[in-house]
Wavefront OBJ file of the C-alpha trace (Angstrom):
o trace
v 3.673 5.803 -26.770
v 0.741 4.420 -29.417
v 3.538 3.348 -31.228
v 3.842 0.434 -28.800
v 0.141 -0.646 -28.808
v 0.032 -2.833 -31.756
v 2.944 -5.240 -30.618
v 1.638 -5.050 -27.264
v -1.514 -6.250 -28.308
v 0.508 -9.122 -30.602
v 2.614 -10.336 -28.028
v -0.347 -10.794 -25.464
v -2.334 -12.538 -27.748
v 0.316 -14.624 -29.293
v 1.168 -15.392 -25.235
v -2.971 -16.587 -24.865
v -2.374 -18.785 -27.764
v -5.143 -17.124 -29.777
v -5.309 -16.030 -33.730
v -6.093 -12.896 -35.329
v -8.730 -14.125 -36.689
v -10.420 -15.850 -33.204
v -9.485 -12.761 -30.997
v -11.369 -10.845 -33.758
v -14.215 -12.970 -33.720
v -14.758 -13.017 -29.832
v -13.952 -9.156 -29.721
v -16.762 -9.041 -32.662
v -14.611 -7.479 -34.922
v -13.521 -7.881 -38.331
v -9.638 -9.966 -38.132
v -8.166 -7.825 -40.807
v -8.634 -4.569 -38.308
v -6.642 -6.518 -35.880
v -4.003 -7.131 -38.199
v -4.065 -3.965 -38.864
v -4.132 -2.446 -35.320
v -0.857 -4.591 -34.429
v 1.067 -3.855 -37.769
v 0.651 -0.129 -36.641
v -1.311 0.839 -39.725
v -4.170 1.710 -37.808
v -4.011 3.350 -34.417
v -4.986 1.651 -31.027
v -8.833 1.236 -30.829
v -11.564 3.108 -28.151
v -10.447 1.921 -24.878
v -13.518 0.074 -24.530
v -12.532 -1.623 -27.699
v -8.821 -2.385 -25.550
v -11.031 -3.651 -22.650
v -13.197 -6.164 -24.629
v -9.823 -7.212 -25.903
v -8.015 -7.978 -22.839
v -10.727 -9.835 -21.409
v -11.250 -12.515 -24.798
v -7.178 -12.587 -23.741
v -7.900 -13.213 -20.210
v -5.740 -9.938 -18.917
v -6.025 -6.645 -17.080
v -6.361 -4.282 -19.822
v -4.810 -1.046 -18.170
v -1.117 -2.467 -18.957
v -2.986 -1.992 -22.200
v -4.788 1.277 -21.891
v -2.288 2.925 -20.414
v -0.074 2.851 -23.458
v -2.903 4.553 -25.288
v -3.454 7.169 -22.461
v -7.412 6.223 -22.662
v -9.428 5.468 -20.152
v -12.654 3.249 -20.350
v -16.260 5.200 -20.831
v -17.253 4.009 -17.756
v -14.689 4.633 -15.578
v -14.786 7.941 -17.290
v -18.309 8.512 -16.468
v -17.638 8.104 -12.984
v -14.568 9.885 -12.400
v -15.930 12.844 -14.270
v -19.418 12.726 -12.216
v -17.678 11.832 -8.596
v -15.881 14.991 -7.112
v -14.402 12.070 -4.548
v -12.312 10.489 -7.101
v -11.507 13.398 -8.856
v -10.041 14.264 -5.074
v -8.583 10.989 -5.010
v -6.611 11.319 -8.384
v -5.669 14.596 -7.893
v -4.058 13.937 -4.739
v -2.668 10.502 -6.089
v -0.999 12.638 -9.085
v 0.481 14.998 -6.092
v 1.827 11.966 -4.785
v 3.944 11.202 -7.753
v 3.356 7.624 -7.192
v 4.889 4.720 -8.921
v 3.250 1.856 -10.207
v 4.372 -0.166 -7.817
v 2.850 2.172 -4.503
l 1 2 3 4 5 6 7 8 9 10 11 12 13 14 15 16 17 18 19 20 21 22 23 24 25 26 27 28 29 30 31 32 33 34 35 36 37 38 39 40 41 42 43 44 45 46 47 48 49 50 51 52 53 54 55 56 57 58 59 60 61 62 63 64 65 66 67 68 69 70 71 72 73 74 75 76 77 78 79 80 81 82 83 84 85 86 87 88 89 90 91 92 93 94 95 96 97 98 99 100 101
């Protein structure tokens, strides 16, 4: 499924009109790990990397994220700290839920 990260990535950026080298910039990263990242030589960045991304693009990054299976640090922190929405996603998995429900 990583596989599919790096054109992901170039086909939402390419759709927000922005260059490698200004998404890199704004994401405070170097462009040529970028080009990298959607050529598939390099594999999909730290999710909070994805989510710093997606929002120089403008766009919800778990479309993103979820191709990576990653989740961000701080959603993370508080899933793994909050037996509520540990009960919550554990039930939710039960549920066998699409994306759409």
């Amino acid at each position: 499924m990583t596989h599919e990260f790096g054109p992901a990535l170039r086909a939402r950026r390419r759709a927000a009109g922005i260059s490698q080298r200004a998404l890199a910039a704004r994401a405070a990263l170097d462009f040529s790990y970028i080009s990298k990242v959607e050529n598939g030589r390099l594999p999909p960045p730290a999710a909070d990397t994805i989510v710093a991304l997606c929002g120089v693009l403008g766009i919800a990054s778990e479309d993103l994220l979820a191709l990576t299976r990653k989740i961000p640090s701080a959603v993370q922190q508080t899933v793994s700290s909050s037996t509520a929405a540990q009960r919550f996603l554990r039930e939710a998995q039960q549920m066998a839920l699409t994306d759409q429900e």
